[in-house]
C-alpha positions in Angstrom: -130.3 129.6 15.7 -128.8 126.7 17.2 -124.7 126.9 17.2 -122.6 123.4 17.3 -119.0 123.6 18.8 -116.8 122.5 16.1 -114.7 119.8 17.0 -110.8 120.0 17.0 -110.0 116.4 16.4 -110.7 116.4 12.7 -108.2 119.8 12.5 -105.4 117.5 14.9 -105.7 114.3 12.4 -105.0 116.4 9.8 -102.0 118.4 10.5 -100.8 115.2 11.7 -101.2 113.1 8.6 -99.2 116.2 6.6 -96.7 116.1 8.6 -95.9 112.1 8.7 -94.4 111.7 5.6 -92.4 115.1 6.2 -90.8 113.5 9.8 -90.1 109.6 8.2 -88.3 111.5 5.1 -86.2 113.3 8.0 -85.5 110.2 10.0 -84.2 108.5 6.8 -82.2 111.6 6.1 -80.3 111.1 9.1 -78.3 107.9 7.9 -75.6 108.9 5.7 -75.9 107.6 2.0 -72.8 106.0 2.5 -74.5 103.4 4.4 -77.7 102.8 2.8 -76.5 102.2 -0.6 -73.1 100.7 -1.6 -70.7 103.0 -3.6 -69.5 102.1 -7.3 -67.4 99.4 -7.6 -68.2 98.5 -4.1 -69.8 94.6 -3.8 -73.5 94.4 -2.5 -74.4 94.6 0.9 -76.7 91.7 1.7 -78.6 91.2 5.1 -77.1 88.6 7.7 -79.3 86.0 9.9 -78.4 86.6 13.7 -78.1 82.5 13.4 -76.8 81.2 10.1 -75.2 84.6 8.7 -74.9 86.1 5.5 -78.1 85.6 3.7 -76.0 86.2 0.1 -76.0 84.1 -2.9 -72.5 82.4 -2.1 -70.2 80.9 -4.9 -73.0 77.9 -6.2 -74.8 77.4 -9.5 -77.9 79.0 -10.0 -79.7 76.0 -10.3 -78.4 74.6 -6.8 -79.8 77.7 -5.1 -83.2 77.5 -6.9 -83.4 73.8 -5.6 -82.4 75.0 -1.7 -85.8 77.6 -1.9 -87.9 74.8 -3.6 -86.8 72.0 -0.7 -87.1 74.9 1.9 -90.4 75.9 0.7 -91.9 72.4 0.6 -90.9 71.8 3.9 -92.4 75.1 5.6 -95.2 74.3 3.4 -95.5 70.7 4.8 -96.1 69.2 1.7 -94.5 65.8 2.1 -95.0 64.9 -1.8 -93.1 68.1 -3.2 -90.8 66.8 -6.4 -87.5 68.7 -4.4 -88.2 65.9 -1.8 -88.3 63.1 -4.1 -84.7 61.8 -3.2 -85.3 61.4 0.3 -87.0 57.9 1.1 -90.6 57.9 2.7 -88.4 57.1 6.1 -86.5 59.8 6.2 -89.0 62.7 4.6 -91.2 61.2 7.7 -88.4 62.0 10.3 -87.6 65.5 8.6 -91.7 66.4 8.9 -91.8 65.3 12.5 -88.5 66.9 13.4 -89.9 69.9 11.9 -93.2 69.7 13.7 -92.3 70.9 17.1 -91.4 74.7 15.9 -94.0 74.5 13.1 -92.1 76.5 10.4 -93.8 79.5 9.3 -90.8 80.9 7.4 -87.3 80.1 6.0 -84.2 81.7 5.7 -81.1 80.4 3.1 -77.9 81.0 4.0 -74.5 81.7 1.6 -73.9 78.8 -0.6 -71.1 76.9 -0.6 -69.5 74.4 -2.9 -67.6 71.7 -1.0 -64.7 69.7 -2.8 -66.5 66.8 -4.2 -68.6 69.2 -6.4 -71.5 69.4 -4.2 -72.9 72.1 -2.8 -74.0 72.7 1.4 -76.2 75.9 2.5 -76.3 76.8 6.0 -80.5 77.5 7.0 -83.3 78.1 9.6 -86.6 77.6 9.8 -88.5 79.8 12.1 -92.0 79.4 13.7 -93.8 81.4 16.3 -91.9 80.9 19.2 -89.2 78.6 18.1 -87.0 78.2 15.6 -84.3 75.1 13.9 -81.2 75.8 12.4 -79.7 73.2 10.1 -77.5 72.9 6.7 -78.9 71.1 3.7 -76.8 69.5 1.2 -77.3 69.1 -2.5 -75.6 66.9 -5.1 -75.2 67.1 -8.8 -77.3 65.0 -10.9 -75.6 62.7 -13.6 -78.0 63.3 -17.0 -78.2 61.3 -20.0 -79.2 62.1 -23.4 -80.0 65.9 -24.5 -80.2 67.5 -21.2 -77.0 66.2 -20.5 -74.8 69.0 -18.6 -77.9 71.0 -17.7 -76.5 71.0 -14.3 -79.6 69.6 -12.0 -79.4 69.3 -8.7 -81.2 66.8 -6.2 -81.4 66.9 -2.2 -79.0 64.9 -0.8 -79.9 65.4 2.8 -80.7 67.7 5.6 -79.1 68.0 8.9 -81.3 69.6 11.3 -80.3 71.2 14.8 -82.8 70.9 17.5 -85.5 73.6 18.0 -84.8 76.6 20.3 -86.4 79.7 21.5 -86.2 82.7 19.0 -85.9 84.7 22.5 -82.9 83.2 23.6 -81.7 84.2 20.1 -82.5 87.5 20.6 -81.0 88.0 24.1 -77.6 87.2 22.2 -75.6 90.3 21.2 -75.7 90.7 17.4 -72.3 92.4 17.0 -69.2 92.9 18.7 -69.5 96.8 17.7 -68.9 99.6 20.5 -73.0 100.9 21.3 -72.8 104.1 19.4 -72.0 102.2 16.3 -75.0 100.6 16.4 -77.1 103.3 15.5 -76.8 103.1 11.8 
């Protein structure tokens, strides 16, 4: 009779794979739960964009916010005919596209809202391709509506003003906070 050495590898792979989800439970373990879930009563913590900041919601209508995602989306999307674009002339949607162009946008990012004194409201964003990336603001106004929908509170794009493209690595060499090292940790 003919005797085959058993292989280990199949044995290793396995005591491995039990013991994965055992050691990424443990690593999560050690961040308090203090800091991975707000307390009661305490507000929301929302992530921050090393470039345009806090990535919350901001004091704006609902419907202003909705429009900033469509306007961002069409534009990473590259489609020049989107309805969120409509207010911009074919002159100016043609200099957004081609300022755009160099980083080729492959994602957005929408900064806190704001509502400026005359009622209209300004979101700080960034567009990031492969290598490079714009940061801008885009500013929306409220639409004046007659008949039924009057009040609805619609928004349209009132314009876009667009930073010139740099290198997400230069981004990344810059220090994201101003904490002591072993703060940064968590």
């Amino acid at each position: 009779m003919n005797v085959q050495p058993r292989s280990a590898v199949p044995l290793v792979l396995a005591f491995c794979l039990a013991l994965a989800p055992a050691a990424g439970a443990q690593d999560r373990d050690s961040i308090p739960q203090a800091l991975r879930q707000p307390q009661r009563g305490e507000a929301p913590r929302y992530p921050r964009d090393t470039v345009i900041g806090s990535l919350e919601r901001g004091d704006v209508p609902e419907a202003a916010r909705r429009l900033a995602f469509q306007v961002m989306a069409a534009l990473t999307a590259g489609n020049r005919d989107a309805p969120a674009l409509s207010p911009l002339g074919p002159q100016a949607r043609s200099e957004l596209f081609s300022a755009l162009e160099e980083a080729a946008p492959r994602t957005y990012r929408v900064g806190e809202g704001r509502e400026e004194a005359d009622g209209s409201c300004s979101f700080l964003v960034r567009f990031l391709g492969r290598e490079l990336g714009i940061a801008g603001e885009l500013y929306l106004r409220p639409e004046e509506v007659q008949g039924e929908n009057a009040g609805a509170g619609t928004w349209r794009l009132d314009d876009l003003l667009l930073e010139e493209a740099h290198s997400l690595g230069e981004i990344a060499d810059e220090p994201l906070f101003d904490l002591p090292p072993y703060e940064r940790l968590y």
